[in-house]
C-alpha positions, -999 to +999 in steps of 0.1 A: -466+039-187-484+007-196-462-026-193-454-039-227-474-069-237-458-096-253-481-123-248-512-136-264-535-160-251-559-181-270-544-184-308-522-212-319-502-190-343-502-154-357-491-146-389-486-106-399-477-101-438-474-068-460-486-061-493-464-032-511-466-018-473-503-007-483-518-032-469-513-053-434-529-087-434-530-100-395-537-141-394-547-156-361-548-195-364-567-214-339-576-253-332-606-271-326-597-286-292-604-265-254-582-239-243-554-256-229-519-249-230-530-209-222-509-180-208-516-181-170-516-149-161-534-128-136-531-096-155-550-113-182-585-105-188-598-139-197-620-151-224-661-153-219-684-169-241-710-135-241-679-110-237-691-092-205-663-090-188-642-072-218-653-036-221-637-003-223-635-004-180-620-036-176-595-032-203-581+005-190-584-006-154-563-040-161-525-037-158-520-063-185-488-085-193-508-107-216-535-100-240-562-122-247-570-128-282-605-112-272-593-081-261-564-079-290-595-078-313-610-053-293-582-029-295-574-038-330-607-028-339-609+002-315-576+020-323-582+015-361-614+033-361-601+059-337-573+064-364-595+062-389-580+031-407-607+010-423-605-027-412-621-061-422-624-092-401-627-124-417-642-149-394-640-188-412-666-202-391-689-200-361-677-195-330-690-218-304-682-219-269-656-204-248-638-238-248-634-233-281-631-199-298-654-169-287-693-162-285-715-171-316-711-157-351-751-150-353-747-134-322-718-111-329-740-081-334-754-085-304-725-088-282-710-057-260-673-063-266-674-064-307-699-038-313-686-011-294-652-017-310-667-014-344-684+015-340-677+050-350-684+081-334-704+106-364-720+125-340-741+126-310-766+102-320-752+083-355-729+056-351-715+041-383-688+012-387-655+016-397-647-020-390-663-045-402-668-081-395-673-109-422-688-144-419-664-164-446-677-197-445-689-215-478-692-249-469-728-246-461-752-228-485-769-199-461-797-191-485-811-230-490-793-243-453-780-269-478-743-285-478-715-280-504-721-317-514-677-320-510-692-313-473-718-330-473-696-366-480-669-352-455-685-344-427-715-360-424-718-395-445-678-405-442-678-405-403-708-424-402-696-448-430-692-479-404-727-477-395-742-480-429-756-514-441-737-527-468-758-512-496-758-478-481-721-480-482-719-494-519-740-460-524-716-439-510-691-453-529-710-454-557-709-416-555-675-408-543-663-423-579-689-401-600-674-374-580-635-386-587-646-392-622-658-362-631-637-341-607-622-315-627-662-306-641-672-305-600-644-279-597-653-259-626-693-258-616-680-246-581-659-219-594-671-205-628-704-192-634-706-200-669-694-235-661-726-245-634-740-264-661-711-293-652-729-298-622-759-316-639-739-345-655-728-349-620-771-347-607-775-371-636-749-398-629-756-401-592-794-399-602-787-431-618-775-451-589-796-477-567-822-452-543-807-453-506-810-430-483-775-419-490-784-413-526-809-392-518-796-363-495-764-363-518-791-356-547-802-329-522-768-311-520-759-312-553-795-300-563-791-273-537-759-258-544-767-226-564-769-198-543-807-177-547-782-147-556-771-144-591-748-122-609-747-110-641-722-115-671-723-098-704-760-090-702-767-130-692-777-138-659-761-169-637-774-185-609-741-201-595-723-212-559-711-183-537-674-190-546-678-186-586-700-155-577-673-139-555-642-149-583-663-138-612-676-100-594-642-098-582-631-107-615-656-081-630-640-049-610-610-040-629-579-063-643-563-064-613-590-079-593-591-105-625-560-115-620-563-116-587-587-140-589-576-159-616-543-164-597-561-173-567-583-198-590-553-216-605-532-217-573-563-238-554-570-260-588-534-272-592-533-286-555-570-302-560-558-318-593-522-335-573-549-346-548-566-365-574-542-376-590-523-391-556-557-409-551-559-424-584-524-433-584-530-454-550-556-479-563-574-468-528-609-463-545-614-493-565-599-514-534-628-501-514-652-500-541-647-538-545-647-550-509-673-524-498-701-542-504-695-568-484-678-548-456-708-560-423-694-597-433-658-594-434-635-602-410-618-582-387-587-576-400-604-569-435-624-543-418-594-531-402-574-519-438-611-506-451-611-485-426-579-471-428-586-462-464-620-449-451-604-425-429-578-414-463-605-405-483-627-383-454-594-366-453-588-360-488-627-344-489-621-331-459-596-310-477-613-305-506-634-286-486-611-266-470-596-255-507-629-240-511-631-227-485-599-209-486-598-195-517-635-181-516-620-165-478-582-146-499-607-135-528-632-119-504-608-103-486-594-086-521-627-075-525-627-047-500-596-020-502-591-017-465-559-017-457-561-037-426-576-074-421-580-092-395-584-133-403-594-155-376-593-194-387-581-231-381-550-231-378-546-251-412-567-226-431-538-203-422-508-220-432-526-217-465-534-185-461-497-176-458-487-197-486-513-183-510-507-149-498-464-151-501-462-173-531-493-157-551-494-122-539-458-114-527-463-100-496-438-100-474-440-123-446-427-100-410-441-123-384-446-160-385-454-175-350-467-212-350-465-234-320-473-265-327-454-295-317-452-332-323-438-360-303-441-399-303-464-416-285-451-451-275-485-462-255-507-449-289-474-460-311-481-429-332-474-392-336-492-370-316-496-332-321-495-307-294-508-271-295-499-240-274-523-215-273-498-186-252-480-170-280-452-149-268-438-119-295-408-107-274-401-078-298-435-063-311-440-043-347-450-014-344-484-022-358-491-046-329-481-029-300-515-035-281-504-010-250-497+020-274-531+012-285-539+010-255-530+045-244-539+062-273-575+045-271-578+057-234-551+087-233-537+075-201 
């Protein structure tokens, strides 16, 4: 008999919740940062960037204590197609390197470990999935390689803020507030297709602003937003973003899928509008938009606040973005009726994941495993987080017991 694994190395937290005990949602939550902080273990089969050394050999040959999120994948995906239990995976974004998370998303097809777990066996010669595996990402438009333009400002033009001249930062700004003004018509455009129109008061007004380099490649994101895909409503076709075409086909199905989404729609929608209104409230964006412009010529300590309240506002984009990204990843994941899925995100994605999916949904929440950790850092004088990736279930459900999988899989 197999050893009992109660270890898994490589996520930050897992998360299992049941829906009316039809449907088992299992949520892995990962970081950004390398691999430390790992279960050590040499009955671990460790994780590799192409997934050679994780196959069906390795994984019945290995006495294994601890699991590595790899191989738990594996088996999850195995033993549910052996058993004939449909199963999504929801992937939020590509995987990278091995210091990070696992081999490439545009490569997943390709590689040994994830294929052959996500295969079933027709007959001699026909292999069909029973598992599938879904790329959930909407910050980047896949059909136009174009940036949600709440991405665009977050990710690329707020880091790089401090090395503008000062009237490529008075455009920035300049935008942010057309954005902040007309916030609620952004949201609306981004989630409705019969609201997409919204977006060209939004083309218009930054349109109007002072030509910069900035200006410009914002104009491109907005302009690029609609997705080549369109859907169609009451006999009229819309040409919309991915996350108001997957709410409104969703929404289309039957009236529980419309309230589904409409539930999932007005959960994201009230957080966006308290972050607006928190910004608005603080004063921060006029503050910068006055001293802005003069930002290469102030003084140190000047530049010191500006900054702080440049770092505030990439953060309040920054989860903007991951509001969008969330509820465009729950709706999709409504969309198919398997009764298993399998989400692998940041680890913040998660936490929302579980509050959208208790407080929305009602499931029930039967695992909750988080291991993150904060302490004081007198040298830095400020808080600093701290991540362990070995996450140890001493009593496992039923549902995860990864060496009864394991047995069945191999009927050792």
């Amino acid at each position: 008999m197999d050893t009992p694994i109660t270890k898994i190395n490589g996520p930050v937290a897992v998360h299992i919740l049941k829906l009316e005990d039809k449907v088992t949602f299992y949520l892995f939550g990962d970081i950004h940062y390398s691999k430390v902080y790992g279960c050590y273990d040499i009955h671990t089969i460790g994780l590799t960037p192409d997934g050679k050394d994780l196959n069906d050999e390795s994984i019945r040959s290995n006495r294994m204590r601890t699991i590595d999120l790899t191989a738990a994948f594996y088996l999850l995906l195995k033993y549910n197609n052996i058993m004939r239990q449909p199963t999504d995976m929801f992937i939020e974004i590509p995987f990278d390197t091995v210091e990070t998370r696992a081999p490439t998303t545009e490569e997943i097809k390709k590689i040994g470990w994830i294929k052959d777990a996500t295969k079933l066996f027709i007959n001699r010669d026909d292999f069909r999935p029973n598992c599938s595996v879904n790329y959930a990402d909407i910050r980047q438009n896949s059909t136009k390689g174009t940036n949600d333009i709440i991405t665009q400002i977050s990710s690329i033009e707020l880091p790089n803020a401090t090395k503008f001249n000062d009237s490529e930062m008075s455009s920035l700004f300049g935008i942010i507030k057309v954005i902040f003004k007309y916030y609620v018509e952004l949201f609306d455009a981004l989630t409705r297709v019969d609201s997409f129109d919204n977006l060209t008061i939004i083309i218009d007004k930054v349109g109007d602003l002072p030509k910069t380099m900035i200006r410009d490649r914002c104009l491109a994101s907005l302009r690029g937003m609609r997705t080549s895909d369109f859907i169609v409503v009451n006999g009229k076709k819309y040409y919309c973003h991915k996350i108001a075409k997957e709410l409104e086909e969703l929404r289309q199905f039957n009236t529980r899928s419309r309230e589904i989404a409409d539930a999932n729609l007005a959960y994201i929608k009230g957080k966006y509008l308290e972050l607006k209104t928190d910004l608005e409230q603080s004063n921060m964006l006029e503050e910068l938009t006055m001293n802005i412009r003069n930002y290469s010529t102030s003084n140190e300590v000047v530049r010191i606040v500006l900054n702080s309240y440049l770092s505030s506002v990439a953060d309040s984009f920054s989860s903007m973005s991951m509001w969008f990204m969330d509820i465009y990843l729950i709706t999709l994941s409504f969309k198919y009726r398997s009764p298993n899925k399998i989400i692998f995100a940041g680890n913040s994605h998660i936490r929302r994941y579980v509050d959208l999916l208790v407080k929305v949904h009602g499931c029930k929440h039967v695992v909750g495993i988080d291991t993150q950790q904060s302490y004081y850092d007198s040298t830095k004088k400020d808080k600093v987080l701290v991540y362990s990736r070995c996450i140890e279930i001493p009593e496992l459900p039923e549902y995860l017991d990864f060496a009864d999988m394991k047995t069945t899989i191999y009927k050792r």
